[in-house]
DRENTORKOL-3810 file (N, C-alpha, C; in nm, 4 decimals):
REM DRENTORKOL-3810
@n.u->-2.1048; n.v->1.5902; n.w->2.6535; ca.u->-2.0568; ca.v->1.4751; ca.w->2.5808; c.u->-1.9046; c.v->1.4868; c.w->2.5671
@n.u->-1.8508; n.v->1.3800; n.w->2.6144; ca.u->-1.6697; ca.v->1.3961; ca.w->2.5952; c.u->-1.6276; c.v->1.3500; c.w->2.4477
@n.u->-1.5257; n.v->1.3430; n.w->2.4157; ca.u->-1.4739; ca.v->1.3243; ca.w->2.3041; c.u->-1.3293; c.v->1.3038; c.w->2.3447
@n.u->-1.2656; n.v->1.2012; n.w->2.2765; ca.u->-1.1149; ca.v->1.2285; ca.w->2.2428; c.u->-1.0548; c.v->1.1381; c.w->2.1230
@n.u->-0.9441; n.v->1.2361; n.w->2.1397; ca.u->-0.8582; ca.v->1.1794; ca.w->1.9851; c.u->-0.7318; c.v->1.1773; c.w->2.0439
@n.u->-0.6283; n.v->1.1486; n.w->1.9450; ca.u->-0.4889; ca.v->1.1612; ca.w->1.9942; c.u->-0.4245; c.v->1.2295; c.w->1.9344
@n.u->-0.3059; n.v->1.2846; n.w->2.0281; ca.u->-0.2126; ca.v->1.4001; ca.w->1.9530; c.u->-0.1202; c.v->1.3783; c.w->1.8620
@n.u->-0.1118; n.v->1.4947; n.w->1.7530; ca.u->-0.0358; ca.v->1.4219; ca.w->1.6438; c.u->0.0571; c.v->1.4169; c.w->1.6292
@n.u->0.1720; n.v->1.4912; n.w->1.7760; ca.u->0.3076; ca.v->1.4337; ca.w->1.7642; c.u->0.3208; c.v->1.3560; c.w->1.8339
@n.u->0.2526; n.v->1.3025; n.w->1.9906; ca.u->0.3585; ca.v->1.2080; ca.w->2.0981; c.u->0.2206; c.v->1.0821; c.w->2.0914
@n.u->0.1000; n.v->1.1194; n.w->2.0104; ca.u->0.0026; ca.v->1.0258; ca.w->2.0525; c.u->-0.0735; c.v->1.0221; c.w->2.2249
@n.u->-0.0276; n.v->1.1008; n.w->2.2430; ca.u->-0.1369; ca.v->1.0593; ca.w->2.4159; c.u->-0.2533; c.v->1.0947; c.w->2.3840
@n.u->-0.3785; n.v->0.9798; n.w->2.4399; ca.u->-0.5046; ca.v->1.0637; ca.w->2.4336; c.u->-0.5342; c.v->1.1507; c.w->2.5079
@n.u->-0.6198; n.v->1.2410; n.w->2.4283; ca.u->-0.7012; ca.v->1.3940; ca.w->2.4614; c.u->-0.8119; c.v->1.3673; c.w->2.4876
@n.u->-0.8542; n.v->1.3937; n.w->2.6002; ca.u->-0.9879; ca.v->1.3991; ca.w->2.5599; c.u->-1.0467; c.v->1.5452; c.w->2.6218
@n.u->-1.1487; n.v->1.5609; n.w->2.5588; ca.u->-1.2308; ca.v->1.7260; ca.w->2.5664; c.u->-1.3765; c.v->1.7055; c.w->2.5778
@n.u->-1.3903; n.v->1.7790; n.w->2.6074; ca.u->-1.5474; ca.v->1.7866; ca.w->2.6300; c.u->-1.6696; c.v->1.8890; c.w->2.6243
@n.u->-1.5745; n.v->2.0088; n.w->2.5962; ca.u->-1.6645; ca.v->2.1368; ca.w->2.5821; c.u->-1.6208; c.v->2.2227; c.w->2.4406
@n.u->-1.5207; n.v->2.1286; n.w->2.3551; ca.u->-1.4957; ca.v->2.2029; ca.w->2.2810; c.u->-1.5204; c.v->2.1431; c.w->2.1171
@n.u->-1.5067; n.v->2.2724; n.w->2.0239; ca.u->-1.5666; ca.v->2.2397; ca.w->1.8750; c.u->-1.5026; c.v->2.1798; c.w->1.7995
@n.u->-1.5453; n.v->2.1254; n.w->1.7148; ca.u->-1.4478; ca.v->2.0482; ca.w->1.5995; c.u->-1.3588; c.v->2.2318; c.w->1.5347
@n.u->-1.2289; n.v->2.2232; n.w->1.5274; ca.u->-1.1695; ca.v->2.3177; ca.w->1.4130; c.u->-1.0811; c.v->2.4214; c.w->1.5522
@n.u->-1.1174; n.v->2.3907; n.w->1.6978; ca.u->-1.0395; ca.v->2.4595; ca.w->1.7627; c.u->-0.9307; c.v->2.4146; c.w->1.8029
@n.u->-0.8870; n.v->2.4853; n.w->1.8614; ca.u->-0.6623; ca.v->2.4569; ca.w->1.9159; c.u->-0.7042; c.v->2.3907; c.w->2.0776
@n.u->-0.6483; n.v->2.2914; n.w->2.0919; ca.u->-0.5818; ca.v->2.2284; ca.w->2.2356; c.u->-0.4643; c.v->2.1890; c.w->2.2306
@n.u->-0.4046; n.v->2.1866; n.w->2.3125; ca.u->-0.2528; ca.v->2.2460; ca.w->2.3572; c.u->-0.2408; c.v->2.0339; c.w->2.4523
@n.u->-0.1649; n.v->1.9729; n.w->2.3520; ca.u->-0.1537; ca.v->1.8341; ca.w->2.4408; c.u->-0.0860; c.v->1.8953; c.w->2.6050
@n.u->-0.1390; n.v->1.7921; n.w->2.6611; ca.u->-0.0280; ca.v->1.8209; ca.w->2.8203; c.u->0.0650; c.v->1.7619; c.w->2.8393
@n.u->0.1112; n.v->1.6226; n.w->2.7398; ca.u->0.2488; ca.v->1.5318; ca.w->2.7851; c.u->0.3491; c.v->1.6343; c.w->2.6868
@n.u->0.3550; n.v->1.7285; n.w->2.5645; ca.u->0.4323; ca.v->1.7387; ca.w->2.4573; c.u->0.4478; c.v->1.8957; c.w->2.4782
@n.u->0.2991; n.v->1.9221; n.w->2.4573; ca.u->0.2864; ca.v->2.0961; ca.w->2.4611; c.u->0.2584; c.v->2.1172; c.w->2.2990
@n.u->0.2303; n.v->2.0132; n.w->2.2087; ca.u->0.1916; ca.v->2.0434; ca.w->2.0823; c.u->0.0535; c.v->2.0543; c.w->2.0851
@n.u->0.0416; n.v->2.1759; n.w->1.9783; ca.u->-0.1157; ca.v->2.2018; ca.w->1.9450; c.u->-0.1841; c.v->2.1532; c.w->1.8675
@n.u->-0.2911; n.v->2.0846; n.w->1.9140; ca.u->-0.3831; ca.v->2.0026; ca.w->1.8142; c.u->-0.4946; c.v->2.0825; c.w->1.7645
@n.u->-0.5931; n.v->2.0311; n.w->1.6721; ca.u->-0.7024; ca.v->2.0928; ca.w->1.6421; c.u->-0.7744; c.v->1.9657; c.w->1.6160
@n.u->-0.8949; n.v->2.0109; n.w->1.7183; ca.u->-0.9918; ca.v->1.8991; ca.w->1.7379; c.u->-1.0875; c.v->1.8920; c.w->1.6122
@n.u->-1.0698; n.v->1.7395; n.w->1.5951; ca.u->-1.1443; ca.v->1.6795; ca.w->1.4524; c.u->-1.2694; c.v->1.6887; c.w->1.4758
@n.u->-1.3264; n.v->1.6406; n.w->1.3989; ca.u->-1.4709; ca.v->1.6313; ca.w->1.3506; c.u->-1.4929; c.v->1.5097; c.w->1.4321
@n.u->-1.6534; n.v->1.4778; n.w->1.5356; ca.u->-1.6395; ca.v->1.3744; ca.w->1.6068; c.u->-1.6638; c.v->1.2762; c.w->1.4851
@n.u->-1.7467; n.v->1.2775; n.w->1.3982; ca.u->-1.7773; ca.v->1.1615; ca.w->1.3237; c.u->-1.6186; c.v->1.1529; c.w->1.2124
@n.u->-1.5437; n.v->1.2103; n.w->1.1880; ca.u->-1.4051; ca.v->1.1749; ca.w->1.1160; c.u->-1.3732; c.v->1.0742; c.w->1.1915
@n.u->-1.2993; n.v->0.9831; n.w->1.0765; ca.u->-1.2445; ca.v->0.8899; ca.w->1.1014; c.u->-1.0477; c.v->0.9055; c.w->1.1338
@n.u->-1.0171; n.v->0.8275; n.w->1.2236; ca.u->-0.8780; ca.v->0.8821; ca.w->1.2519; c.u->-0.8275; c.v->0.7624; c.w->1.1897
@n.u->-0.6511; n.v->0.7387; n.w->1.1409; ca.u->-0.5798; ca.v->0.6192; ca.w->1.1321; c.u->-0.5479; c.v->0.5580; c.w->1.2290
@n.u->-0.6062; n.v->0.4007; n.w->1.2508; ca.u->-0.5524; ca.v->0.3015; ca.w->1.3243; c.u->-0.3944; c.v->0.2778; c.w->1.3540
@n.u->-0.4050; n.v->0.2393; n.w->1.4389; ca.u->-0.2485; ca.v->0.1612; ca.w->1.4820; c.u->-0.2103; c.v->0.1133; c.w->1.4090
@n.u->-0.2929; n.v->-0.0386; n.w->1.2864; ca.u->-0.2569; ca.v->-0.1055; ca.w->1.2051; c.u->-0.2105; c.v->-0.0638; c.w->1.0990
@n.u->-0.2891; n.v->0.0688; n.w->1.0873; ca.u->-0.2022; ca.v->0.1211; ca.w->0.9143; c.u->-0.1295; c.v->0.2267; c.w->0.9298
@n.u->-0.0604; n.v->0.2381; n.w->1.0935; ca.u->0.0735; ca.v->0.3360; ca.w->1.0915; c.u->0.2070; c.v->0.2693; c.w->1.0367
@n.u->0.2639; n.v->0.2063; n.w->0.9238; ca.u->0.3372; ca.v->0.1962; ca.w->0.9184; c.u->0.5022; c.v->0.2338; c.w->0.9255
@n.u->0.5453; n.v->0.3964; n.w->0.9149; ca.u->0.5889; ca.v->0.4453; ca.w->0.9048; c.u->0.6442; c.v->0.4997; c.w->1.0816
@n.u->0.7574; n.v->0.4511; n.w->1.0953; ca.u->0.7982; ca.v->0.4754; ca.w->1.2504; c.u->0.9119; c.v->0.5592; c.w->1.2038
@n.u->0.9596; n.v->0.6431; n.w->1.2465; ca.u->1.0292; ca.v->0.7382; ca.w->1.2788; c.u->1.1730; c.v->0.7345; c.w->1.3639
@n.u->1.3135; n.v->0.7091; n.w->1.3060; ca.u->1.3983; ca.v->0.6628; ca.w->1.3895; c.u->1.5002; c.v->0.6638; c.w->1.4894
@n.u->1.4768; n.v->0.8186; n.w->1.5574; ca.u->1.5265; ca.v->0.8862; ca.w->1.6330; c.u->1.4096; c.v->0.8377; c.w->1.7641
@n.u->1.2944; n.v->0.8525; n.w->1.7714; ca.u->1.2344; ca.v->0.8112; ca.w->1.8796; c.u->1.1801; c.v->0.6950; c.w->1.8942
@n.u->1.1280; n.v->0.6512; n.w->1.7861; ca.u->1.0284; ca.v->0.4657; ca.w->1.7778; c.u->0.8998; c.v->0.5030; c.w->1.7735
@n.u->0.8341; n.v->0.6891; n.w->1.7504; ca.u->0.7459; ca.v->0.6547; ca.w->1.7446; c.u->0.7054; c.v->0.6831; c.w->1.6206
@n.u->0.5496; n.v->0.6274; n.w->1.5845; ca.u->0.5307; ca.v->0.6327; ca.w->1.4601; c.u->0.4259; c.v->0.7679; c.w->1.3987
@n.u->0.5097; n.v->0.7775; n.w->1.2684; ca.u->0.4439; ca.v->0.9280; ca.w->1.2086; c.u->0.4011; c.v->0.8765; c.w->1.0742
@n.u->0.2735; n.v->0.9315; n.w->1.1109; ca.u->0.1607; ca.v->0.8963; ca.w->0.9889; c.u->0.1225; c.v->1.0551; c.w->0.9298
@n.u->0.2048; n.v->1.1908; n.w->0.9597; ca.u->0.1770; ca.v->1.2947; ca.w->0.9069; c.u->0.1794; c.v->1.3065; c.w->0.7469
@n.u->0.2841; n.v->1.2379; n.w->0.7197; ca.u->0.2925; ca.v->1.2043; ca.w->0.5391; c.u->0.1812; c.v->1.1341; c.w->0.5167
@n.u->0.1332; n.v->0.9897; n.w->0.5854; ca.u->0.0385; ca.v->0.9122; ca.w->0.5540; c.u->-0.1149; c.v->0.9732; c.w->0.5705
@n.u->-0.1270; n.v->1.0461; n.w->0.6450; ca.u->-0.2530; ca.v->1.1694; ca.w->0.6440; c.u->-0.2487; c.v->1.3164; c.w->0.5468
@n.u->-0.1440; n.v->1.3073; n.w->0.4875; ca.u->-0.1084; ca.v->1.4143; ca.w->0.3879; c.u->-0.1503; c.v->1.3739; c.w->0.2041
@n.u->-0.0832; n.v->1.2704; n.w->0.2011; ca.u->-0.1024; ca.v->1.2090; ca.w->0.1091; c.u->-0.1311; c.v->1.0092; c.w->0.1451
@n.u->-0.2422; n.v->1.0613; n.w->0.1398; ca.u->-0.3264; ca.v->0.8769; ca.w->0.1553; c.u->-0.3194; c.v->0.8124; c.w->-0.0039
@n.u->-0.3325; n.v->0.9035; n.w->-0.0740; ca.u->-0.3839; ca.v->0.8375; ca.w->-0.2407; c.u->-0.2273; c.v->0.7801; c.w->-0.2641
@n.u->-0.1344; n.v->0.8799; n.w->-0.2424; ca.u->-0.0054; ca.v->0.8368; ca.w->-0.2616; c.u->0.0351; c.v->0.6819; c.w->-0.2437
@n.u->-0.0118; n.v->0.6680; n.w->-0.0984; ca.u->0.0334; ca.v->0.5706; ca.w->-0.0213; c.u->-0.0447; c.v->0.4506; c.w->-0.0467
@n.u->-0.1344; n.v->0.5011; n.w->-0.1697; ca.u->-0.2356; ca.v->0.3525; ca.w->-0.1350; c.u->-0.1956; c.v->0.3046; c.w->-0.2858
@n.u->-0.1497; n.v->0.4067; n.w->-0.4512; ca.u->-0.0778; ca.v->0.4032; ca.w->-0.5409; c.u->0.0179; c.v->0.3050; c.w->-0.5566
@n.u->0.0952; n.v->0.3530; n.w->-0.3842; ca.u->0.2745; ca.v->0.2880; ca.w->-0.3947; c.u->0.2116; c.v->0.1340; c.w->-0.3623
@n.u->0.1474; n.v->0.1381; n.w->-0.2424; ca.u->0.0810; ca.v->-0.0036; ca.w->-0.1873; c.u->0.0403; c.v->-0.1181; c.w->-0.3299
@n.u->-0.0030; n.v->-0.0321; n.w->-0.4200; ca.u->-0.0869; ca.v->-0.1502; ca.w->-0.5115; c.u->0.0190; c.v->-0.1523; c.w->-0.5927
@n.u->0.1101; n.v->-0.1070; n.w->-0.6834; ca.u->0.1871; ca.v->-0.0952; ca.w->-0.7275; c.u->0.3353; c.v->-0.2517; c.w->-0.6695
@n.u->0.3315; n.v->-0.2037; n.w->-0.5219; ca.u->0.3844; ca.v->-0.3119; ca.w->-0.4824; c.u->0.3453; c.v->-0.4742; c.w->-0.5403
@n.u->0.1955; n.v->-0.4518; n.w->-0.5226; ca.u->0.1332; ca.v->-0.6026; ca.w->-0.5026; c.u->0.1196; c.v->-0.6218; c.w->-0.6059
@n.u->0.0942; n.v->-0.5728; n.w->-0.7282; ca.u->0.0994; ca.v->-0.5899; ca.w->-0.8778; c.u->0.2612; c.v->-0.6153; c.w->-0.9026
@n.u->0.3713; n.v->-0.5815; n.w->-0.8814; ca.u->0.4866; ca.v->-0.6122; ca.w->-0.8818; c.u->0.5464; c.v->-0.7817; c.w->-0.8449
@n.u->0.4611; n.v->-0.7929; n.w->-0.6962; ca.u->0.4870; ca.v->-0.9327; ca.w->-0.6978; c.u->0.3876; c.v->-1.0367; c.w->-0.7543
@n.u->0.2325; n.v->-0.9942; n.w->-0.8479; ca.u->0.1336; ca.v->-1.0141; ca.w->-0.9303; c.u->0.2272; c.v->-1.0876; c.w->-1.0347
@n.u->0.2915; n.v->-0.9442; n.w->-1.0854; ca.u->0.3439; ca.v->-0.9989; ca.w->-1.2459; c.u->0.4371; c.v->-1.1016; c.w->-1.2004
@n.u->0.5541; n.v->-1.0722; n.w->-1.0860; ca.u->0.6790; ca.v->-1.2050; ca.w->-1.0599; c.u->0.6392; c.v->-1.3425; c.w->-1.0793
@n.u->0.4712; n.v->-1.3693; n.w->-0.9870; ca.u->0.4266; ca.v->-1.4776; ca.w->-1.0067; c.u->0.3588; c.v->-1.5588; c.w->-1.1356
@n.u->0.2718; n.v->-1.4523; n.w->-1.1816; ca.u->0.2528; ca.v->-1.4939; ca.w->-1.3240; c.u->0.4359; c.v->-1.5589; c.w->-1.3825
@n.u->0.4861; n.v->-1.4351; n.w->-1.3855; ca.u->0.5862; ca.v->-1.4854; ca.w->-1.4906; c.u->0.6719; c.v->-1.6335; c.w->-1.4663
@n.u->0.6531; n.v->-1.6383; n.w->-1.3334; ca.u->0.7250; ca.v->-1.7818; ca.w->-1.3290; c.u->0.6432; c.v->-1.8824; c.w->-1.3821
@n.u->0.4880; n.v->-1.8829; n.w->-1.3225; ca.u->0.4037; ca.v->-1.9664; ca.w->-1.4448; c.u->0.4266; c.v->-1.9855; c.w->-1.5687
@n.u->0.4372; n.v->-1.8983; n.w->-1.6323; ca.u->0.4526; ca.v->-1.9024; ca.w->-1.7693; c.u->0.5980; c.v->-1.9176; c.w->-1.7989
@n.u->0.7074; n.v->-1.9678; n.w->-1.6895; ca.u->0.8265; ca.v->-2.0105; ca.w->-1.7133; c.u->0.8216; c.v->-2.1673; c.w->-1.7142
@n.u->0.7338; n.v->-2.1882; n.w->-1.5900; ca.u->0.7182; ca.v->-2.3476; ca.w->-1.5572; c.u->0.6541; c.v->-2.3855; c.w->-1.6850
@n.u->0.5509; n.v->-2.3246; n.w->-1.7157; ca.u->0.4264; ca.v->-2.3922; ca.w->-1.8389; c.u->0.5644; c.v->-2.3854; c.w->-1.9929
@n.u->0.6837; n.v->-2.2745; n.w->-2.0130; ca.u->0.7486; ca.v->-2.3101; ca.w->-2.0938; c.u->0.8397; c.v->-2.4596; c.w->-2.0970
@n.u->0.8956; n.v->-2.4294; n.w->-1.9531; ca.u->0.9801; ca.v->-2.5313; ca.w->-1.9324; c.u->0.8948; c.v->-2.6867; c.w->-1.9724
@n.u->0.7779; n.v->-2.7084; n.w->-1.9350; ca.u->0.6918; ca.v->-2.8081; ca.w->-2.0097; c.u->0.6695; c.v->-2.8625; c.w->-2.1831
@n.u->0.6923; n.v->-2.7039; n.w->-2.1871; ca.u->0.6888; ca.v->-2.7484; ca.w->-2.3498; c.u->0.8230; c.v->-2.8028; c.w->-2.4041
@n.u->0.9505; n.v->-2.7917; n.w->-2.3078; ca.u->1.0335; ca.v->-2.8247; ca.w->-2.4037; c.u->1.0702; c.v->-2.9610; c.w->-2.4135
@n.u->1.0012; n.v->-3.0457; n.w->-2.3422; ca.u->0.9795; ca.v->-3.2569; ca.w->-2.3863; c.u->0.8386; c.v->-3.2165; c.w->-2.5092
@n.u->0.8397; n.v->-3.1414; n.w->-2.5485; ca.u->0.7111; ca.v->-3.2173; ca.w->-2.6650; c.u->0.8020; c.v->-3.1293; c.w->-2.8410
@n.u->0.7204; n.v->-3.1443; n.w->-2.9270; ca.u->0.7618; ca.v->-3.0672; ca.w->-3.0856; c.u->0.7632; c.v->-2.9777; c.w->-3.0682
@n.u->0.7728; n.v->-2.8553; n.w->-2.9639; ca.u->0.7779; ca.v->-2.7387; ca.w->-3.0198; c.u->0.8780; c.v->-2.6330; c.w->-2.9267
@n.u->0.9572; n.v->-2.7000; n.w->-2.9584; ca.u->1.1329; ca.v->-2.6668; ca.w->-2.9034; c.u->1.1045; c.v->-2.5325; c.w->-2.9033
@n.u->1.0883; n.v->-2.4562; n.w->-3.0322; ca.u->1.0966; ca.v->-2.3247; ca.w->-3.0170; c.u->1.0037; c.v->-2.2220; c.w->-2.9766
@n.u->0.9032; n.v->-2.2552; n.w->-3.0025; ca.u->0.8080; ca.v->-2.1827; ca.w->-2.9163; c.u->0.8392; c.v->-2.2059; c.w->-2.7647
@n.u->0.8620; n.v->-2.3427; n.w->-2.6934; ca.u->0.9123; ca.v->-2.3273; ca.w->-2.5914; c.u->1.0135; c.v->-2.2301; c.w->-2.5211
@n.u->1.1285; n.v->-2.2412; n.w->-2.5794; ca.u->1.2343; ca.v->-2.1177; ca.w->-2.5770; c.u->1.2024; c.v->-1.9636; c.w->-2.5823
@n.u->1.0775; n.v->-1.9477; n.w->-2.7361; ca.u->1.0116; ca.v->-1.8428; ca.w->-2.6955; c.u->0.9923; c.v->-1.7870; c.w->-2.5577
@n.u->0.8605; n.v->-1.8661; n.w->-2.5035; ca.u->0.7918; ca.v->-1.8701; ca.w->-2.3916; c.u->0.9032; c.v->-1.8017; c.w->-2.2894
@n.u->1.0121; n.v->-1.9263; n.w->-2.2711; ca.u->1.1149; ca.v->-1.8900; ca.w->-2.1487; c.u->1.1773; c.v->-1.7502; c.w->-2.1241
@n.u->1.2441; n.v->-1.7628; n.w->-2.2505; ca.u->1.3053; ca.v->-1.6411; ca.w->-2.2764; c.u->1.2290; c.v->-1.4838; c.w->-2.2630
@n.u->1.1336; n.v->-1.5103; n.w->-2.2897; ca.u->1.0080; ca.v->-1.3586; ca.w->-2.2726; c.u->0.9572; c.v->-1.3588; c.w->-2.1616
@n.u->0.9378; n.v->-1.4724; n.w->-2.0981; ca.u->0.8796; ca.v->-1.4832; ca.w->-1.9570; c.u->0.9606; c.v->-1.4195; c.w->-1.8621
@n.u->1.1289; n.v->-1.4346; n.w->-1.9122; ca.u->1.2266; ca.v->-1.4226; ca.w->-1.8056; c.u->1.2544; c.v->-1.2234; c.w->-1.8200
@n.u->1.2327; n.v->-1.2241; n.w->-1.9352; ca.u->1.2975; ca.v->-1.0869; ca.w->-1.9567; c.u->1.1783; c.v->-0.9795; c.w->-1.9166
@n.u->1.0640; n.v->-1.0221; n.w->-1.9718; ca.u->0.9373; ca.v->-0.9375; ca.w->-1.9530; c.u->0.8878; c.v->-0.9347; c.w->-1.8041
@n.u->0.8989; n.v->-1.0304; n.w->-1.7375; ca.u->0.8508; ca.v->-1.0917; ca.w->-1.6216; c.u->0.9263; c.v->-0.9974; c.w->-1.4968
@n.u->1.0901; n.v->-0.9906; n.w->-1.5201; ca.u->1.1660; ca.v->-0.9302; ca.w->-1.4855; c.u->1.1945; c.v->-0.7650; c.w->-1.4717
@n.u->1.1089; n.v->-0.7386; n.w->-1.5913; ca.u->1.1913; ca.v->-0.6183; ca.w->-1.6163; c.u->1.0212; c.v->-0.5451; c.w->-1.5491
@n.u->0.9125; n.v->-0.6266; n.w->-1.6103; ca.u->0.7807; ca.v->-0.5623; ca.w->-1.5132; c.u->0.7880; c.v->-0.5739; c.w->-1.3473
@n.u->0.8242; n.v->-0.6912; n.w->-1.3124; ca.u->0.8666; ca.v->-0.6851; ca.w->-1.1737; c.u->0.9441; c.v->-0.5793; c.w->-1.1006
@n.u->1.0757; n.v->-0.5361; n.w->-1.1637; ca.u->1.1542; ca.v->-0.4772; ca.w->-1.1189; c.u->1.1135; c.v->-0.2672; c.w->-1.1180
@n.u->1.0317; n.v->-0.2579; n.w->-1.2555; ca.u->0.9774; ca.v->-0.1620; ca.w->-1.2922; c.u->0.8500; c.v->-0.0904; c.w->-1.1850
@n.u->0.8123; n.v->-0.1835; n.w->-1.2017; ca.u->0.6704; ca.v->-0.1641; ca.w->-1.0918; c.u->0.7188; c.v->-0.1274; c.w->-0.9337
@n.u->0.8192; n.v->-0.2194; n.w->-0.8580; ca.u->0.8635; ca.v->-0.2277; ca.w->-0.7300; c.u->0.9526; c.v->-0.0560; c.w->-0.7560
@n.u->1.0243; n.v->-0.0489; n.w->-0.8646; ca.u->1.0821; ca.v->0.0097; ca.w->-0.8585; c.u->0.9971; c.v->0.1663; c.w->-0.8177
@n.u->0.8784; n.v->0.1864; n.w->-0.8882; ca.u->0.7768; ca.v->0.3210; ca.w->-0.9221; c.u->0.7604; c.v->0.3377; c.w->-0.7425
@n.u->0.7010; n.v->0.2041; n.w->-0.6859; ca.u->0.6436; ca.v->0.1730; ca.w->-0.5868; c.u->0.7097; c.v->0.2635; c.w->-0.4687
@n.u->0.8594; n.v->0.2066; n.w->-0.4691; ca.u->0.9620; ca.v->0.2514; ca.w->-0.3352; c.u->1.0151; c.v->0.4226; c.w->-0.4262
@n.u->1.0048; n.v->0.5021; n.w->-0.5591; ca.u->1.0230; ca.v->0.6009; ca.w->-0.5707; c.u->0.8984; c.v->0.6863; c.w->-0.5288
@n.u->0.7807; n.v->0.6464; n.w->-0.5272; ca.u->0.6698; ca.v->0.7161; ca.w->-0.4762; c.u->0.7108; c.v->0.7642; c.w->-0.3228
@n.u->0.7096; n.v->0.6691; n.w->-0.2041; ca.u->0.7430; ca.v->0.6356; ca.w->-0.1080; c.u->0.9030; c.v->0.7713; c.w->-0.0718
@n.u->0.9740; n.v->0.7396; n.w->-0.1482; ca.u->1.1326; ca.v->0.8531; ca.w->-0.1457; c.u->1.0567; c.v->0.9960; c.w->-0.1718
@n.u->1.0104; n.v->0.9956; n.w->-0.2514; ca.u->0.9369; ca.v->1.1163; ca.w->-0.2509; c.u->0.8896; c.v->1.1666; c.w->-0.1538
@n.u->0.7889; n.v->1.1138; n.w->-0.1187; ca.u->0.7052; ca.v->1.1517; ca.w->0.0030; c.u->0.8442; c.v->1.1700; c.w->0.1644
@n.u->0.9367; n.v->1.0539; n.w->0.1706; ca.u->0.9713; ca.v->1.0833; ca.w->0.2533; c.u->1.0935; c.v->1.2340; c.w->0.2439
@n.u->1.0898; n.v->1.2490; n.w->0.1239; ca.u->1.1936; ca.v->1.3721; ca.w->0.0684; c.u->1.1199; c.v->1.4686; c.w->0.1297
@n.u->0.9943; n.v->1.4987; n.w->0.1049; ca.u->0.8822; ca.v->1.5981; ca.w->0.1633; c.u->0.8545; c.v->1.6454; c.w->0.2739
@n.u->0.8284; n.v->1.5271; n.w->0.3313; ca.u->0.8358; ca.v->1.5477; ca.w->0.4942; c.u->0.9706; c.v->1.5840; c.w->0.5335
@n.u->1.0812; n.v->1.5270; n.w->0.4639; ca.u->1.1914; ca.v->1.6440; ca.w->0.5570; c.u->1.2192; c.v->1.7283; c.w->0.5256
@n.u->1.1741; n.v->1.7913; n.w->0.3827; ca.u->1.2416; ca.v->1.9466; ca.w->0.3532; c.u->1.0954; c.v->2.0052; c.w->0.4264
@n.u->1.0177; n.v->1.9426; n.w->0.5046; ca.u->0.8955; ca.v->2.0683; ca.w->0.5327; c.u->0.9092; c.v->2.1425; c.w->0.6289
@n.u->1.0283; n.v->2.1211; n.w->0.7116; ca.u->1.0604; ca.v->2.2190; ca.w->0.8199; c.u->1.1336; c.v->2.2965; c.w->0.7978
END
């Protein structure tokens, strides 16, 4: 039964056929040593390599296979960031409404908290998001 995966620095596929999950193969385009996975493990797609590398173009998902929880943290963190932006403009528009009827000041309320709270959660959140992310990429380069 053959098997292959790809190598985890240049990506060419491997494929093998006589050998165990947990042993060393030696790629032939790079000369880096892999260790063959588990056939039923799941590997990362193309789609969720985000992370390209800018000396060559190609892409390194070694951080993103190191720390996945990290990356999925910073990910939601993002989308809750632009979550709250949108709420808060709602509740800017729904102020701005109130201020043609009696209640001038609660209106102003509304605006004013919408803008500051809305803002400062937006900016807070994005902010956690892209320091998670610095981290990780701090990591991967002091690891050599």
């Amino acid at each position: 039964m053959s098997f292959n995966f790809k190598c985890t620095n240049c990506g060419e596929n491997i494929v093998i056929h006589y050998m165990k999950p947990g042993e060393s193969i030696t790629c032939k385009k790079c000369g880096c040593k892999n260790i063959v996975p588990d056939s039923n493990s799941t590997q990362v797609d193309k789609q969720s390599e985000l992370w390209v590398s800018a000396p060559n173009n190609k892409t390194d998902t070694s951080s993103f296979k190191k720390y996945p929880a990290l990356y999925s943290i910073s990910t939601i963190l993002k989308y809750v960031a632009y979550i709250v932006l949108i709420l808060s403009i709602g509740v800017l528009i729904y102020g701005l409404t109130l201020l043609g009827t009696y209640a001038k000041t609660l209106a102003i309320t509304i605006i004013s908290s919408s803008i500051y709270f809305g803002l400062v959660s937006f900016i807070s959140f994005l902010a956690f998001s892209e320091l998670i992310k610095l981290f990780i990429d701090i990591e991967k380069n002091t690891r050599k």
